[in-house]
N, C-alpha and C positions, 0 to 999 in steps of 0.2 A: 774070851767070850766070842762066840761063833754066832753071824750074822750073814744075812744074802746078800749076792754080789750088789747089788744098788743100794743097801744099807752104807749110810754113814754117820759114824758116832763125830758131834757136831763138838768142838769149842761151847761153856758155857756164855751167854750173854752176860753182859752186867746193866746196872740201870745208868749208868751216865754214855752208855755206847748201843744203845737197843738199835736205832734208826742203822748205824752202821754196821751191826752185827747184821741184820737182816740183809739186807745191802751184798754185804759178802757172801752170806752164806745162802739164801734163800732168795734174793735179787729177781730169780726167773721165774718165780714161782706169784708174787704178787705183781699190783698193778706199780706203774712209774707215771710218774706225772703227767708224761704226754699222753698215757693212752689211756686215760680213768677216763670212762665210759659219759659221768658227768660232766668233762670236766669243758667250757668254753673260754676261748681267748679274752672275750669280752665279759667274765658273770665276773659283779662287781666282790667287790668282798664286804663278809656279812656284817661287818659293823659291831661286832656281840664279842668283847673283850671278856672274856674268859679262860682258865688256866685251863690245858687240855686233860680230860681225865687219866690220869696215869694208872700202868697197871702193877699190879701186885696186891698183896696181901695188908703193908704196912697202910699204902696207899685206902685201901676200903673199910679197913676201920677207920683209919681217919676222917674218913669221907660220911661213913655214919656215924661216930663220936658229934661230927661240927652239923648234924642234921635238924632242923628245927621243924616240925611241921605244924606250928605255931600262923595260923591263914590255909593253911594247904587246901581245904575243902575250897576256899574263897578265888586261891590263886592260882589250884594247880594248870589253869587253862590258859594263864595268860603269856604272852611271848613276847610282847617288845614295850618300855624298856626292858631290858635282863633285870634291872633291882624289884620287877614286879612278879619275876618265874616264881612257881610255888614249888615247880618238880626240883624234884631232889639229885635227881644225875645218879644214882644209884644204880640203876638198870644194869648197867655193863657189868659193876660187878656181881649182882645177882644172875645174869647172863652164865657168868664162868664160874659158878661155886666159890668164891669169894665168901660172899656172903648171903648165908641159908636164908630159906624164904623165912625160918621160923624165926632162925637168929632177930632177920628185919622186924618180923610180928611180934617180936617180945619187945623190941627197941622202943616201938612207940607208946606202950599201956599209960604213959602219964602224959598223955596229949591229950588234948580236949576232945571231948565225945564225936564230936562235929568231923574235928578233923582228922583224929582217928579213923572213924567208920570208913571215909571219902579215901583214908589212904591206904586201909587193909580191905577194901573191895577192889583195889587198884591188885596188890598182891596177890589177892585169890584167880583176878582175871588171869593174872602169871602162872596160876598154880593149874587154872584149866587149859591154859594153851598148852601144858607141859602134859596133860592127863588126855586132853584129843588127839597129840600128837603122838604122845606111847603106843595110843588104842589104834590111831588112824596109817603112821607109817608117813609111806610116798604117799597114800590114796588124799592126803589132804589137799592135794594141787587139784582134786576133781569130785571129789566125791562129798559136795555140799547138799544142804538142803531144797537150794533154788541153781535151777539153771539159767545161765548166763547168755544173753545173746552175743553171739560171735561177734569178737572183735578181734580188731588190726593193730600191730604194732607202729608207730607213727615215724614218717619218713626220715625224720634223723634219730630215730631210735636212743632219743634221749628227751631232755624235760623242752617243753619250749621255753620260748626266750619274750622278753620284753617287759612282765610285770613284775611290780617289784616285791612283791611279798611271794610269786615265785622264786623268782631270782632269787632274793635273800635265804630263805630257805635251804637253797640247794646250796649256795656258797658256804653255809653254817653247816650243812651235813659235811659239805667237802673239808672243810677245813677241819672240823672238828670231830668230825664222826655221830653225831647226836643229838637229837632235835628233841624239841618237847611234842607231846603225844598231838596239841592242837597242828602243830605244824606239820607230820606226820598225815594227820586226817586230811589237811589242807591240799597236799603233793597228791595224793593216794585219789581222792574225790578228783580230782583237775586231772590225773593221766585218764582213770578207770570211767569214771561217768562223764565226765563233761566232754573229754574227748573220744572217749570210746576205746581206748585201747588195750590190750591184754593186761590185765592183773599182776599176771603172771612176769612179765617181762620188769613191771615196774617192780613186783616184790623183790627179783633177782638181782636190781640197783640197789635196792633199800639195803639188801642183805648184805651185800660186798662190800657197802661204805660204813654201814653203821656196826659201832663199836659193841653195842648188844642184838646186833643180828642172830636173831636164830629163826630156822625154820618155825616152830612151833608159833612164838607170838607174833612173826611179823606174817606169817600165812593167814592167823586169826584177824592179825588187824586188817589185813589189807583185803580180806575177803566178804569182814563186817562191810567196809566201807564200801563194797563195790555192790553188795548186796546179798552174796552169796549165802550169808548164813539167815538171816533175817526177809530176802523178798524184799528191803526197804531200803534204795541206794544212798549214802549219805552225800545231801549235795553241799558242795560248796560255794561260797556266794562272797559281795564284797563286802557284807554288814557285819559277818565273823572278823575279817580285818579289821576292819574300824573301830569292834568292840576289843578286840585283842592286842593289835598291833596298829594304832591309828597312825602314826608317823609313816609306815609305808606307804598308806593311800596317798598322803600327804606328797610325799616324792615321787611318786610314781608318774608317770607320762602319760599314763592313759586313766588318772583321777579323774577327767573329766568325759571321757566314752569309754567306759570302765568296760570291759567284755567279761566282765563275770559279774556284772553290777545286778544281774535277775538271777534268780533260782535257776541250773540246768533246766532245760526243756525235759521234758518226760522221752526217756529212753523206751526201747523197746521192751516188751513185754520180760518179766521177769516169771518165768514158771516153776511151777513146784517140779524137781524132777523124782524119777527113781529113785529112793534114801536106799542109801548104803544101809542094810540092816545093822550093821559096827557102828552106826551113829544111835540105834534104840539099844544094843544091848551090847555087852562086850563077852565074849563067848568062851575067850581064854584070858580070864582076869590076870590070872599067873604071870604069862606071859607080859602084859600090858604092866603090872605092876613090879617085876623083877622080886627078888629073894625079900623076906618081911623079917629075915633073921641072917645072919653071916652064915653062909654058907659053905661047910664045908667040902669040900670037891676028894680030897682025899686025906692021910693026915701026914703029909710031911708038911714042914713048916716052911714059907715062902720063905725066897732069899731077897726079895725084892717088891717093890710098888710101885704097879703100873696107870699111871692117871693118863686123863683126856681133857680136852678143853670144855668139857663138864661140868669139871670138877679140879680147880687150878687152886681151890684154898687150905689152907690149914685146919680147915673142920671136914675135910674129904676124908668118907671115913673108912677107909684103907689107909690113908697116911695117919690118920690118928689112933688107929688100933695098932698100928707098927711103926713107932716115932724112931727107932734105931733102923729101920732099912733103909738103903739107898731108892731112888724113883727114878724111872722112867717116862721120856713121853717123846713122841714122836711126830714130825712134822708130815701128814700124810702128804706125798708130793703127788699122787694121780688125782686127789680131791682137790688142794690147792691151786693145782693148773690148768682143772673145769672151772672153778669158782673164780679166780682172780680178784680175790680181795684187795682191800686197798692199803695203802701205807700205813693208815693210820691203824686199821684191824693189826697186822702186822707188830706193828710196834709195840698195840697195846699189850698185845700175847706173849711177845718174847721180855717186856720188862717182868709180868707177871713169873713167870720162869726166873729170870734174873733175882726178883726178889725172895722167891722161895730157896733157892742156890744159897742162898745167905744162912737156910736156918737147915736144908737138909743138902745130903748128897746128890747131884743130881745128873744123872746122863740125858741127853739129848741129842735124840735123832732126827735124821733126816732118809726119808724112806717112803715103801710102800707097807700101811701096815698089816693088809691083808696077806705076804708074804711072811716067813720066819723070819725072827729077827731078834730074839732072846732065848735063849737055852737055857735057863732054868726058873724054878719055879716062881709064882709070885703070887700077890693079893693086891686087887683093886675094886674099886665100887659099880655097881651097875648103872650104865647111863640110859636113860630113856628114850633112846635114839634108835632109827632102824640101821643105821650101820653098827651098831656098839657088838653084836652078836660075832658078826664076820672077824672084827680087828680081834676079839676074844680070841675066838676057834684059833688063831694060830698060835695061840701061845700058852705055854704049858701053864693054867691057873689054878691055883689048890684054895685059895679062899676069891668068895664072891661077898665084900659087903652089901647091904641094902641102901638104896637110895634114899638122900633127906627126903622125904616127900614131906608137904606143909599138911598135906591131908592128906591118907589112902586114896587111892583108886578105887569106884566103885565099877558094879557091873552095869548101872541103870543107864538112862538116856543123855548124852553128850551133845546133840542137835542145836543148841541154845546155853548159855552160861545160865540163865534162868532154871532151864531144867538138869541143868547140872548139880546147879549149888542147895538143890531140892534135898538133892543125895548125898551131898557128903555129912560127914560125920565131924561131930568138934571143932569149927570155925564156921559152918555156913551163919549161922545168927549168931556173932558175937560182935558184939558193937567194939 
């Protein structure tokens, strides 16, 4: 098999050596503990005794088989104790095609009405960050509905220090990759509105550490929260804590001259700017929505299945319309060493590998994948990504599956999840 000179076909992982397979082979390409962006001498550790989410396939069913969402409407907001969280910790595998948004939506039908509704509006929010981010590309770093007043990246270019429901936070994102969605809002409000600083910089943190980072929802969330989409910044205050997580106030140093203790002060003018016309219509559905049937490219029959960090599950559907081919995936190494994600991302992605290894053949590379790096033919699924086109173009593809989507892609207006879920078809009103 004929490959380009900085192509290399990697050692499979296993899952009892993930941390030091990466280590060996991939070491320069993520972050190391000294130099995580988050990381201070002094943040205490987050207190929050929990098993780290492992990745694979065996691992996410299991994870949704033990799911209850039995409270979820009541609980999914709260944060400390942990035996009070309602969220499910599912994200990262739905992140990596694990497991399909539908697969999740069917999971729940015998759950209470209540908490049903509260959990499959959670998932559709999933399904339109995935639907704005097809349509929208790069233009999602800028092209909102409200313009934002210019802000500063803040002088240690990382979280501040001293409060403890900050601190804990970030130490539970560091250590473990994954916060529940209040703590999230929490980070996001305190860089973006209370102190003013780029979005953008804090979304680039979120994304490196957290285990289901992806452009699509952590752009939407963290752009909700700053104002971008709505005109309405979301502030954060110390009465969210105390409703959520009271034991933090409780130890914290500044319980008693709380500096978040009032509502942020009213920021600068939030204005409507120029809309992207791609936020009222979508002009090349096709394009935005990828193939709605397998597409045949030509008719020799692939010799192989190419996946992406996509689509890392057993219902990816190239590996399941071709359960006898060997797969491919490739560690992009020029995107890995802009982003410098973190150990924990790292680990999680090569167990997932590791554990599919177990049931298919599997090569793995290390490379660039916009250059050649496979010679013959193959079948893989469409990702809704603006890089998914380019890593294609170089390599010889004779079938294109179509993407799980939970719901089509429409052409109407994307602006708002409100005016989205107007449009879609078969899940917008289904309790």
């Amino acid at each position: 098999m004929a490959y380009g000179m900085d192509q290399r076909h990697l050692p499979t992982p296993s899952l009892d050596s993930a941390i030091d397979w990466v280590a060996e082979h991939l070491g320069d390409l993520f972050q190391h503990e000294s130099d995580r962006p988050l990381a201070r001498p002094d943040a205490p550790p987050s207190a929050v005794d929990q098993q780290p989410i492992r990745g694979g396939q065996e691992a996410a069913d299991q994870a949704l088989a033990l799911t209850s969402l039995t409270g979820y409407a009541r609980f999914r907001n709260e944060v400390l104790p942990v035996n009070r969280r309602g969220a499910t910790r599912l994200s990262p595998y739905i992140r990596h095609g694990l497991l399909t948004l539908e697969r999740v939506w069917q999971s729940c039908a015998d759950a209470s009405e209540q908490d049903r509704v509260s959990f499959r509006q959670e998932l559709l929010w999933q399904e339109y960050s995935r639907h704005f981010y097809a349509r929208m590309g790069t233009a999602t770093g800028d092209a909102m509905r409200y313009r934002l007043p210019d802000q500063a990246v803040g002088a240690s270019d990382g979280w501040p220090e001293g409060m403890a429901c900050v601190d804990q936070a970030v130490a539970e994102l560091q250590e473990t990759g994954w916060l529940t969605n209040q703590q999230r809002m929490w980070l996001a409000s305190h860089w973006s509105v209370r102190l003013g600083w780029d979005w953008r910089r804090g979304e680039d943190l979120f994304f490196a550490q957290l285990l289901d980072g992806s452009r699509a929802a952590n752009r939407i969330g963290w752009q909700w929260t700053a104002g971008a989409l709505t005109g309405k910044p979301y502030g954060f205050s110390q009465w969210q804590v105390k409703k959520r997580a009271p034991q933090l106030c409780r130890t914290c140093a500044w319980e008693s001259a709380c500096p978040i203790e009032q509502w942020p002060d009213d920021r600068d003018a939030i204005v409507r700017d120029d809309v992207d016309p791609r936020l009222r219509q979508d002009f090349d559905l096709g394009h935005t929505m990828g193939p709605t049937a397998t597409q045949m490219v030509d008719a020799r029959e692939p010799k192989a299945v190419w996946i992406t960090a996509e689509s890392l599950g057993d219902d990816d559907p190239a590996m399941s319309a071709h359960p006898d081919l060997p797969v491919h995936f490739m560690w992009d190494v020029p995107l890995l060493r802009r982003l410098r994600l973190s150990p924990n991302r790292a680990r999680f992605l090569a167990e997932c590998l590791a554990d599919l290894s177990g049931r298919r053949e599997l090569h793995v590379w290390r490379g660039d994948p916009n250059a050649q790096w496979l010679n013959e033919p193959v079948a893989t699924t469409f990702a809704p990504v603006p890089g998914w086109r380019g890593r294609a173009g170089v390599l010889d593809i004779t079938r294109v599956h179509p993407w799980p989507w939970l719901t089509q892609p429409h052409a109407g207006p994307i602006q708002s999840f409100t005016a989205w879920r107007k449009k879609i078809r078969g899940r917008g009103s289904q309790p």
